[in-house]
MARFINU-834559 format. One record per residue (C-alpha): residue number from 0; chain; x, y negated, z negated. Coordinates in Angstrom, 1 decimal. Layout:
# MARFINU-834559
R kemar rotor   east  north     up
R   NUM     A      X      Y      Z
...
//
This chain:
# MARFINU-834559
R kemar rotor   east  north     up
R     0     A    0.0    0.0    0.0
R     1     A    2.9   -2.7   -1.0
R     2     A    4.3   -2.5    2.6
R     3     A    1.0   -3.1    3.9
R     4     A    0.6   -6.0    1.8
R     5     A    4.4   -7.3    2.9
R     6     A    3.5   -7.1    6.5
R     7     A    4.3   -3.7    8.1
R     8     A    1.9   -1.5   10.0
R     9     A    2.1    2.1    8.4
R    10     A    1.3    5.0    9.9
R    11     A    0.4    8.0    6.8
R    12     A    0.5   11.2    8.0
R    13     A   -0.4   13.2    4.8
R    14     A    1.6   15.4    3.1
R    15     A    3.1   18.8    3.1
R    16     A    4.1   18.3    6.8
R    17     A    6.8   20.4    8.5
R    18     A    9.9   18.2    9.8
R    19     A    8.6   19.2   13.3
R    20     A    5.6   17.1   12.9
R    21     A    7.1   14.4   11.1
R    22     A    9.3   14.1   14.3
R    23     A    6.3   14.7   16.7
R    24     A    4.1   11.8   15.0
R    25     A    7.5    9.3   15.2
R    26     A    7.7    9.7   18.6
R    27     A    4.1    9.5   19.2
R    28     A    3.7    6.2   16.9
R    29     A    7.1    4.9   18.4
R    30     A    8.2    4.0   15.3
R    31     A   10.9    1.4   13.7
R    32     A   11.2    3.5   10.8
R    33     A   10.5    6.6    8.9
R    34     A   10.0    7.2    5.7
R    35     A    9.9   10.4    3.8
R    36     A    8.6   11.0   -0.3
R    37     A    9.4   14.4   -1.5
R    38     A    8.9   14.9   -4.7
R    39     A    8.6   18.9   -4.4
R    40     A   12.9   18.8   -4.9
R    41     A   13.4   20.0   -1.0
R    42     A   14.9   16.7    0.0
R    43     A   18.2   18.8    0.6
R    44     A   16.6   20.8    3.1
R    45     A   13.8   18.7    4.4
R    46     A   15.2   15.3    5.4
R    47     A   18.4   17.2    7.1
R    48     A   15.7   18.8    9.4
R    49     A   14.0   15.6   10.2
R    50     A   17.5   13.8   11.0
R    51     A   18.4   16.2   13.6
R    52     A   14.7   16.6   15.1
R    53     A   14.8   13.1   15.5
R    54     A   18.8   12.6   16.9
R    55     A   17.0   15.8   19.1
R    56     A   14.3   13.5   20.3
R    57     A   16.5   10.6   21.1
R    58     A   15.6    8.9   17.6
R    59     A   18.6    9.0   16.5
R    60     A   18.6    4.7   16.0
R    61     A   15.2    5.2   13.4
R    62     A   16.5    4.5   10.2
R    63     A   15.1    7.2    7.9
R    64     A   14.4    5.8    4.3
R    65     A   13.7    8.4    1.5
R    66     A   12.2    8.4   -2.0
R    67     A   11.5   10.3   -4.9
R    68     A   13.2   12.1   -7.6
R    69     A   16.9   12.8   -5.9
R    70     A   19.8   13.4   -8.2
R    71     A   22.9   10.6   -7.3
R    72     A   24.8   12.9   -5.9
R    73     A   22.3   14.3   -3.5
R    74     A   21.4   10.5   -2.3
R    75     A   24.9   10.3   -1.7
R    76     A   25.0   13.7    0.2
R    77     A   22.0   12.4    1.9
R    78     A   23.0    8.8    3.0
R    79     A   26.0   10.6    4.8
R    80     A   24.1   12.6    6.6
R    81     A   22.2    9.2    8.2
R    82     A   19.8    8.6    5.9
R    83     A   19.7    4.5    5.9
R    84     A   18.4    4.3    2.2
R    85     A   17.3    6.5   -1.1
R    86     A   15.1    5.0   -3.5
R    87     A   14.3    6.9   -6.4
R    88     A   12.3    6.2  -10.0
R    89     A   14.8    3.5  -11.3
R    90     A   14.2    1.1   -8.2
R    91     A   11.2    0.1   -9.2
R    92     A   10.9   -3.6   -7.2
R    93     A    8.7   -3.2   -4.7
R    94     A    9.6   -6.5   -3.5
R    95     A   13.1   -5.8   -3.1
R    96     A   12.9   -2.2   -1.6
R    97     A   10.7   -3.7    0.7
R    98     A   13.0   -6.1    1.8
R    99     A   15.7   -3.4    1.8
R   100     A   13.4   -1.8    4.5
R   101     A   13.4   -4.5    6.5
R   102     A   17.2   -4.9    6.7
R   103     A   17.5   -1.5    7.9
R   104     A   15.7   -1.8   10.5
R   105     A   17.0   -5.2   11.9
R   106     A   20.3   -3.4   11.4
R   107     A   19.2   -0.3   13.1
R   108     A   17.9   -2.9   15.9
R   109     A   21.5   -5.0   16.2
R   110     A   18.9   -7.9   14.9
R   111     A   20.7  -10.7   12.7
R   112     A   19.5  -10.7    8.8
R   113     A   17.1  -12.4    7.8
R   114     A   17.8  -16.2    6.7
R   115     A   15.8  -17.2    3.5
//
């Protein structure tokens, strides 16, 4: 709901989808971003799936941005496997992870930051 309110047109898929159809419904949507909450503890073999289904489908400039309960080590893990962003419990600003979001994706689009 809070990146509705800040702006962004969100396309919810539900949950408990495979990374096949996560992939399918980017590509569909033509996306600027996707981003993934698992809070089931599969992160390590989830978002891994969806990076490469998306570098498979030529989406390899979509920054992915993932949340939920992900041990430090495993963001870290994560972010060098492409993800562009991990937010978990302790970033609570929805303000500022909003804005975070946004800064992704004018980086994934070569797009100056923002000014102000």
């Amino acid at each position: 709901m809070r990146a509705r309110d800040a702006g962004f047109e969100v396309v919810y898929q539900g949950i408990r989808l495979t990374p096949e159809q996560i992939v399918s419904a980017a590509v569909a949507e033509d996306v600027h971003c996707v981003g993934l909450s698992i809070l089931s503890g599969s992160h390590m073999s989830l978002v891994p799936d969806v990076l490469d289904g998306l570098r498979e489908a030529g989406l390899d400039d979509v920054p992915v941005i993932v949340g939920g309960i992900i041990p430090y080590a495993d963001a870290q893990r994560l972010t060098e496997q492409g993800v562009a962003a991990v937010f978990t419990p302790k970033d609570f600003g929805l303000t500022e992870i909003m804005g975070g979001i946004v800064a992704e994706i004018r980086k994934a689009n070569h797009l100056e930051p923002h000014a102000g």
